[in-house]
C-alpha positions as CSV (number, residue, x, y, z in Angstrom):
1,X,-3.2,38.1,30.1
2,X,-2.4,34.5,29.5
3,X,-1.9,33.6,25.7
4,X,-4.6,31.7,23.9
5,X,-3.7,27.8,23.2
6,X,-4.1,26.6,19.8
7,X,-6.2,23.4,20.7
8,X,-5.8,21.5,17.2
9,X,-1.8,22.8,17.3
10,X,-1.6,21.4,20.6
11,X,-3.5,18.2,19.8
12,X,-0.8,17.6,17.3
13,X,2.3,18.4,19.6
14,X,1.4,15.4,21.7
15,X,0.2,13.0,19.1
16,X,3.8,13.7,17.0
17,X,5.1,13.1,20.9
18,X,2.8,9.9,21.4
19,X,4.2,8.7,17.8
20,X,7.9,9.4,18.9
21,X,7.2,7.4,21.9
22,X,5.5,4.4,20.1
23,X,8.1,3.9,17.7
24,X,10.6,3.5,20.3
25,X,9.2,1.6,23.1
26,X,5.9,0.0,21.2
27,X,2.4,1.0,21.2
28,X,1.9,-1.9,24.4
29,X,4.5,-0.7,25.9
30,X,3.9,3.1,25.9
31,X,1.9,4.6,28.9
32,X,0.2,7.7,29.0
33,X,2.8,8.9,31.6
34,X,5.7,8.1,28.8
35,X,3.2,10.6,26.0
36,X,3.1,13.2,28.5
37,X,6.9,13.1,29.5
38,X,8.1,13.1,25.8
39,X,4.9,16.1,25.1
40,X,6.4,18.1,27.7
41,X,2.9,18.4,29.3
42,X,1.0,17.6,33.1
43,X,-1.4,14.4,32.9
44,X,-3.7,16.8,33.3
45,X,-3.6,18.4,30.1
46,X,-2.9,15.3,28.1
47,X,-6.8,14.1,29.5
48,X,-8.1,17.7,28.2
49,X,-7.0,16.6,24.7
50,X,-6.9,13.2,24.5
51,X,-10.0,10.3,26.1
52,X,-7.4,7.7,26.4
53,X,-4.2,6.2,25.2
54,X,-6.2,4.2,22.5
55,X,-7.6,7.8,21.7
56,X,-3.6,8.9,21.2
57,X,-3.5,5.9,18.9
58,X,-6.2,7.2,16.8
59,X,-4.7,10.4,16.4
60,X,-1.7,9.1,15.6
61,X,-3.3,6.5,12.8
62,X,-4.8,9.7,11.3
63,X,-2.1,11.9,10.8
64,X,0.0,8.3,9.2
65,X,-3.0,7.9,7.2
66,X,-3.0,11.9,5.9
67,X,0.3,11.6,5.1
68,X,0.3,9.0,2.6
69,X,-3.1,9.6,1.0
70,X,-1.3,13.6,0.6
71,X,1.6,11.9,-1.1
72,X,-0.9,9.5,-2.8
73,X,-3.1,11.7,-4.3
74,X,-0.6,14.0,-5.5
75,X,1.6,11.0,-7.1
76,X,-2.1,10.1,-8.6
77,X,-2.7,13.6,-10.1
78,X,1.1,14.2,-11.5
79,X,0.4,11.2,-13.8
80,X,-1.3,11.3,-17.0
81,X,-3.1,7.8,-17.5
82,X,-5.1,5.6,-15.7
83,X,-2.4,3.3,-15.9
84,X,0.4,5.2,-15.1
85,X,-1.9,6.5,-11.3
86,X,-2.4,2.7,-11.0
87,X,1.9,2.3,-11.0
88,X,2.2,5.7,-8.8
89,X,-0.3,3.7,-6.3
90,X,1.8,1.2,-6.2
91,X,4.7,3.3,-5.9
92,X,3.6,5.1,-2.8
93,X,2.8,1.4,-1.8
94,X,5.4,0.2,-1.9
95,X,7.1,2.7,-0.1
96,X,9.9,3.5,-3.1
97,X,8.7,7.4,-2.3
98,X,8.3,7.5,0.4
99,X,8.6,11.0,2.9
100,X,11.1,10.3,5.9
101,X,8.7,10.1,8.0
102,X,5.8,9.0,6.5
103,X,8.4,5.9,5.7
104,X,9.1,6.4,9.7
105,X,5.9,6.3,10.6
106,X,5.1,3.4,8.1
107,X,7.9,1.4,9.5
108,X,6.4,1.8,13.2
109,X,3.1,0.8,11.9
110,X,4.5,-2.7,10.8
111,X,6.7,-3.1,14.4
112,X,4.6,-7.0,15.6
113,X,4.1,-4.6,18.8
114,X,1.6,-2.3,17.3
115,X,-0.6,-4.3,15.4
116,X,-3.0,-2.5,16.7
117,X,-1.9,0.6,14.8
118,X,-1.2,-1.0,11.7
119,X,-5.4,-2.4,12.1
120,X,-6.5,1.1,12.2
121,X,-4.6,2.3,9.8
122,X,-5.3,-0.3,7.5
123,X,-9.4,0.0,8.3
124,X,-8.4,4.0,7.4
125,X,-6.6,3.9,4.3
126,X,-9.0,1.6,2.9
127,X,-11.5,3.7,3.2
128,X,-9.7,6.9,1.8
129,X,-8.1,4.9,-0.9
130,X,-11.3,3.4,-2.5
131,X,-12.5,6.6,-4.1
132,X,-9.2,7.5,-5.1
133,X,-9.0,4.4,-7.3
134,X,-12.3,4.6,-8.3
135,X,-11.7,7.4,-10.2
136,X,-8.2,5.8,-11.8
137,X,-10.5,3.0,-12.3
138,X,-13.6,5.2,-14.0
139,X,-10.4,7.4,-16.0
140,X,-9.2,4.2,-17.3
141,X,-13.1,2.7,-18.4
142,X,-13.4,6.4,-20.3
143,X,-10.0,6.4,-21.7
144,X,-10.9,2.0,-23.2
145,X,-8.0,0.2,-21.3
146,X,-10.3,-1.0,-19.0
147,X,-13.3,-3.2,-19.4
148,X,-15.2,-3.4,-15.9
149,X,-19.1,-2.4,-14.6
150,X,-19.2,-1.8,-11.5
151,X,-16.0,0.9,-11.1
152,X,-16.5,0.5,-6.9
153,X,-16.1,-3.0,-6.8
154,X,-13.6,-3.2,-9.2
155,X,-11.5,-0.1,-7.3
156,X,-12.0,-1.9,-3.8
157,X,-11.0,-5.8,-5.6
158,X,-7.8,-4.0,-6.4
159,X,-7.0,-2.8,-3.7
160,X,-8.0,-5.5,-1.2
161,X,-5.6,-7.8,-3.9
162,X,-2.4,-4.8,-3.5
163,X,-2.9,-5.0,0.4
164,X,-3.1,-8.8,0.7
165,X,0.7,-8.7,-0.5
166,X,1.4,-7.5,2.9
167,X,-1.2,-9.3,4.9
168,X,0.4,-12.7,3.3
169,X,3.5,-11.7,5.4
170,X,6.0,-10.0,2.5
171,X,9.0,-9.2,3.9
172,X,9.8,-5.5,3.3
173,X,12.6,-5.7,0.8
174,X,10.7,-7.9,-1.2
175,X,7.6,-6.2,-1.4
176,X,8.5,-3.7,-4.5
177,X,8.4,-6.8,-6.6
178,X,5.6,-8.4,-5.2
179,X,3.4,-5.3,-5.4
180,X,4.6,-5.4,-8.9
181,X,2.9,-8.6,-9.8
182,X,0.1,-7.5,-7.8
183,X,-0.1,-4.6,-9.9
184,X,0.1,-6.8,-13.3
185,X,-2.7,-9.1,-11.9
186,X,-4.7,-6.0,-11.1
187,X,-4.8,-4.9,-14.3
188,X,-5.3,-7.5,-16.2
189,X,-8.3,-8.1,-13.6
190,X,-9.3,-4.5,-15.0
191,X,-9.2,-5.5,-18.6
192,X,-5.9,-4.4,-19.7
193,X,-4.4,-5.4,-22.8
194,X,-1.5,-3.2,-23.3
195,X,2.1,-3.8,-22.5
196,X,3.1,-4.9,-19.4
197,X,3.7,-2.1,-17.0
C-alpha cells in the first residue's frame, strides 16, 4: 500500500528547495528544472503543487513573510509598553534579531536580482504589519503617550515612514541607525513627549 503524501509538507519541501535555489542563482535566473533538481522531485510533481515558477515565488514570499511577523509579534508581546513594541519593531527591522534564516532569507530578498521577491514581500508584510501596529499604536493612545485619531492611519504612516528607509536605498550596515531616526520621527509623529528612545 503506497504511503499517504502530506500535501502541505510536501508543498513546503520544494518551496524551502525553490528558496535554496533562488538565493544562489537569483530568482531570474532560477528555472523550474533547477527547483525540481534541488527538491529532489519529477517536473511532474512540481506542476501538482505548484501553477508556475511565479507561483514558487509566492510560496516562498509567504513563508519569509511568516517568519518575521512570528518573530515580530512575539518581540511585540515580550515588551511592556507601547513604546518599548514600537523599538522591538524596529529591532526585528532592522534585522539586529534576526533568526539565521529569516536573516538568510531577508538577505536574498534584497539580492537586485529578485526584486521581484522583495515587491511581494513588501506588498505582504505591509499588510500583516498594519494591525500589529495598530494595536501598539491604540496601547500607546490608552496608556497617554500618544496623541493621534485615527489609530489605522497613524499605524500604516509609521510604517510606510520605517520602510521608506530602505526604499531610499540604505545600505545594510547603515540601516540600524537610520531605522533609529525613523523610529524617533515616528514617534514624535505619534505624539510622544517622553525621552528619547
Amino acid at each position: 500500500m503506497p504511503r499517504k503524501i502530506d500535501r502541505t509538507a510536501r508543498r513546503m519541501e520544494i518551496a524551502a528547495a525553490a528558496s535554496r535555489v533562488f538565493l544562489e542563482r537569483g530568482v531570474a535566473n532560477t528555472s523550474v528544472s533547477d527547483i525540481v533538481k534541488a527538491a529532489g522531485v519529477a517536473q511532474g510533481t512540481f506542476y501538482l503543487y505548484f501553477d508556475s515558477k511565479d507561483d514558487a515565488v509566492l510560496a516562498v514570499v509567504e513563508r519569509v513573510a511568516d517568519a518575521i511577523i512570528e518573530n515580530t509579534t512575539v518581540r511585540i508581546e515580550a515588551a511592556s509598553s507601547a513604546v518599548d513594541k514600537l523599538l522591538s519593531l524596529r529591532s526585528v527591522l532592522s534585522g539586529v534579531d534576526s533568526e539565521p534564516e529569516a536573516a538568510a532569507l531577508t538577505d536574498l530578498m534584497h539580492r537586485p536580482d529578485n526584486r521581484i521577491l522583495h515587491d511581494r514581500l513588501a506588498e505582504d508584510m505591509t499588510l500583516r504589519l498594519v494591525p500589529l501596529l495598530e494595536a501598539v499604536v491604540v496601547q500607546g493612545v490608552t496608556e497617554g503617550v500618544f496623541s493621534v485619531e485615527d489609530t489605522r492611519a497613524a499605524a500604516w504612516f509609521v510604517l510606510a515612514g520605517l520602510q521608506s528607509v530602505e526604499l531610499a536605498g540604505t545600505a545594510t550596515p547603515e540601516m540600524p541607525a537610520a531605522l533609529a531616526k525613523a523610529t524617533e520621527f515616528a514617534l514624535r509623529a505619534l505624539g510622544y513627549q517622553g525621552p528619547r528612545p
